[in-house]
N, C-alpha and C positions, 0 to 999 in steps of 0.2 A: 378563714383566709384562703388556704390552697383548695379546700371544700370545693368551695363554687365552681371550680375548674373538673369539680366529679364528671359531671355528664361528658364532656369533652374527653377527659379521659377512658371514659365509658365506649366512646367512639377509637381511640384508638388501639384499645384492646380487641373489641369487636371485628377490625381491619383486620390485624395481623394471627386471626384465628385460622386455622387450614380451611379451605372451601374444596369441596368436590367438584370436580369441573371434568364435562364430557369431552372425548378429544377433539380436536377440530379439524377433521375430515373430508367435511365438504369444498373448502375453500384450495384452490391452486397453489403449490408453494409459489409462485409467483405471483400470485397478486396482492396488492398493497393493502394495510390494514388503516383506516382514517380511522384515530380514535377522537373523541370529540370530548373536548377537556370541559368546554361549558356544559355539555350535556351533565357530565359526572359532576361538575364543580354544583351543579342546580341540587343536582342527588344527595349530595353530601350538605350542602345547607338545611336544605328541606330535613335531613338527618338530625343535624347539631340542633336546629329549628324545635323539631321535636322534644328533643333530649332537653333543651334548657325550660322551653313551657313545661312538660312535667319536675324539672327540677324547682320549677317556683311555683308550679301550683300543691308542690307539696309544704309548702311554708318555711321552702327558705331564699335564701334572700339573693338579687337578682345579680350575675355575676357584672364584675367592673372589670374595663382594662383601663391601665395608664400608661400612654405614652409621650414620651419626650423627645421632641426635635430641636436638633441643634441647627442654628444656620439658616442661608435659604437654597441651598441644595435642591432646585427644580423638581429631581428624578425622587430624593426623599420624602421631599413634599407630595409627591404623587403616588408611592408606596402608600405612606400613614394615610393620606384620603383615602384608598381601596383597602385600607385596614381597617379604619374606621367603618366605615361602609358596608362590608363584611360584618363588623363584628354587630352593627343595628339590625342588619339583617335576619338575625337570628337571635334577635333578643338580647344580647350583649351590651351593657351600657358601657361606653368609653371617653374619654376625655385625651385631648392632646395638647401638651402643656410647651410651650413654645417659649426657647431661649437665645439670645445671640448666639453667633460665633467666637465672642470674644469672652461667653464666659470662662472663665479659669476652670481646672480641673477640680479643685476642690470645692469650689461652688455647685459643680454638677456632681461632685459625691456626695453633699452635702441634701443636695433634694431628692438622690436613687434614696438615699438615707431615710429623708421622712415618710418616702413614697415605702417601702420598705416595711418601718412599724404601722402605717396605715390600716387602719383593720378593714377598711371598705374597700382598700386598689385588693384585686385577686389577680388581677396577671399584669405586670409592668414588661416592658423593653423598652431599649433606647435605640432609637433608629441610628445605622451606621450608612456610609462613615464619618465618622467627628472631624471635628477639625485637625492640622497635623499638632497643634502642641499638645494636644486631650492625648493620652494613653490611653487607647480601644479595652484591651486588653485586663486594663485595673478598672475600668466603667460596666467592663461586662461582669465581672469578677465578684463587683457589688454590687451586682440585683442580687438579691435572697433568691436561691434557688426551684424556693416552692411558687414564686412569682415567676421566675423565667421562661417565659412564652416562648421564646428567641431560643432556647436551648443553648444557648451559649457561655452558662457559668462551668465553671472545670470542674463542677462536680457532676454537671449532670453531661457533660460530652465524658467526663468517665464511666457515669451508669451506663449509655448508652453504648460507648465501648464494650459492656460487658455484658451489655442485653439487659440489664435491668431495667425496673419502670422508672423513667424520666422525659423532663421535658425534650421534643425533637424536633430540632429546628426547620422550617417551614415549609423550604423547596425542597429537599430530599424527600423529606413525609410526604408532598405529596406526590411525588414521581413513583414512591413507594406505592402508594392508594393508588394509582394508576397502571400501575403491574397487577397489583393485585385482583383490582377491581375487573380488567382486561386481558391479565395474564395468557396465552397461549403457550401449552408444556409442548417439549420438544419442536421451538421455535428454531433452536438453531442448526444447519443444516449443512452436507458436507462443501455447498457451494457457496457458502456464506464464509469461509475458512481461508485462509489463503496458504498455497503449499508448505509446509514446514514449521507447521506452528502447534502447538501442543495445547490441549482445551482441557483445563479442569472445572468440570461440573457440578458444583455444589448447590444445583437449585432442588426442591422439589416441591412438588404438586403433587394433590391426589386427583386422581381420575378416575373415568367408569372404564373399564376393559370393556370395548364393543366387541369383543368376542368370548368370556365370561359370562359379562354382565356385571364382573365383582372390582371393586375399588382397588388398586395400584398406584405405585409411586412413582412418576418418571421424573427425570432433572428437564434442565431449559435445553437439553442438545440430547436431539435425535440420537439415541445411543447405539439403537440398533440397528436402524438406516447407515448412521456411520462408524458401523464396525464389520460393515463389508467391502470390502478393498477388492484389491487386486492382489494383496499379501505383501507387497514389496515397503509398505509402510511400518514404523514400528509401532511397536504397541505404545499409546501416548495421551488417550481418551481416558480419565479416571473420572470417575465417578464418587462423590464425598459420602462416607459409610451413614446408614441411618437406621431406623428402627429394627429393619431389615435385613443391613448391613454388618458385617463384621467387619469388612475392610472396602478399599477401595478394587470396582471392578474392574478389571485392566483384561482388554482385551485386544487381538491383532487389528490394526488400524490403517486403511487406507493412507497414500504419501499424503495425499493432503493434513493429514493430520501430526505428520512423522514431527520424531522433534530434532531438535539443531543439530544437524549432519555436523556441525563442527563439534558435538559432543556426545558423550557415551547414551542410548538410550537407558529411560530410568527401569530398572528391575520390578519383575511383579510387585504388586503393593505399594508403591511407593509412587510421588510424582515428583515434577520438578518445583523444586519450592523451599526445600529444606528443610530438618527433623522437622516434627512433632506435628505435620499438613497430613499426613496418613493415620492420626490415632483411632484406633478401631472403637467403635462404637457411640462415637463422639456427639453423633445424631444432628444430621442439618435443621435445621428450623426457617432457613432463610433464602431469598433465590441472589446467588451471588455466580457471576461465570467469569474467569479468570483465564487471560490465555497470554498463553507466554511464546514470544516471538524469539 
């Protein structure tokens, strides 16, 4: 059942593994970056492409998706085409199983249902949104989890909350593969800030130190670039603790970075944000930047 969906999953482990990346130095901070989403989207087929012929030419069996559209929803009808489409692309067999809008709700729990103990569908979803008498929410609920392409059943938006391995739903993953793939450390910069906002940094990257030569961690915001001020700024750039880390580093921060003059600046250690955002040694794993106005 969930088997077939190995190689795929095989890809998105392989994504979210650290990559080494030199810094990007040549390039002006002003000038624009085009990333080219077909260039990547071709790279990553040609990937999954790969991953599924050796998964059937090791003798087993070729993965299936099943989808269900409700309605005639123009813009859904045009998603499942570039679903489908996609999924022939790289070897994926898929079927898309078409129902009015007038089915009833229990009628279409009735077929996640079969579609469910099906031993040959490996990845179901039901394209949204339904109609308004359908309840989204008890439709997503009952796809089987280990079918859920869509990442949309409540147990796998919990794993995923927690970082564990589960299905992840389709536009963020790839916006994710797209940082990752593209990523630039210490993208953000002190004129990219607006005065009086406070930046917490929980990204990191490893890098080559072109003065070294040896591998380091920086977050997504220029730390050291903008932790020279003029002084008059409070300290307000924290940086989220990692392997390296004990705590967050807090250091004297240019105004642009100060935080709300209508409030107390936060104390070494600490950011704004509320208990348990400073736990020492907590270790980021993830590029996340958070800025509090």
């Amino acid at each position: 059942m969930a088997a077939a969906l190995q190689p795929l999953r095989a890809l998105r482990r392989a994504a979210v593994e650290p990559r080494a990346r030199r810094l990007h130095l040549s390039a002006a901070r002003g000038d624009a970056v085009v990333i080219s989403g077909r260039k990547l989207a071709r790279q990553i087929r040609q990937e999954a492409r790969h991953e599924v012929q050796q998964w059937v030419a090791a003798g087993n069996r070729r993965p299936h998706l099943s989808v269900v559209l409700v309605g005639e929803n123009p813009a859904s009808h045009s998603y499942v085409l570039n679903k489908t489409k996609a999924a022939a692309d790289v070897g994926i067999s898929s079927e898309t199983i078409l129902r009015p809008a007038s089915i009833s709700e229990e009628e279409l729990l009735e077929l996640i249902a079969q579609l469910n103990s099906d031993t040959a569908v490996d990845g179901l979803l039901v394209q949204l949104p339904l109609p308004e008498h359908i309840d989204e929410r008890r439709v997503c609920n009952a796809v089987s989890p280990h079918k859920d392409v869509d990442g949309f059943h409540v147990l796998n938006v919990g794993r995923m909350c927690l970082d564990q391995d589960s299905m992840l739903p389709a536009t963020p993953r790839g916006v994710w593969e797209i940082i990752q793939r593209t990523g630039i450390p210490n993208l953000i910069t002190a004129d990219m800030v607006k005065e009086g906002a406070a930046v917490i940094d929980v990204g990191i990257t490893r890098v080559q130190d072109p003065l070294t030569a040896r591998p380091r961690l920086v977050g997504d915001v220029d730390f050291e670039g903008s932790s020279k001020g003029d002084g008059q700024g409070s300290s307000s750039i924290s940086t989220a603790p990692s392997e390296e880390d004990d705590g967050f580093r807090v250091s004297p921060a240019p105004s642009w970075a100060g935080t709300d003059p209508r409030q107390d600046p936060p104390t070494p250690g600490s950011c704004p944000g509320g208990p348990g955002v400073n736990s020492p040694g907590s270790g980021a794993t993830h590029s996340h930047l958070y800025m509090v106005t």
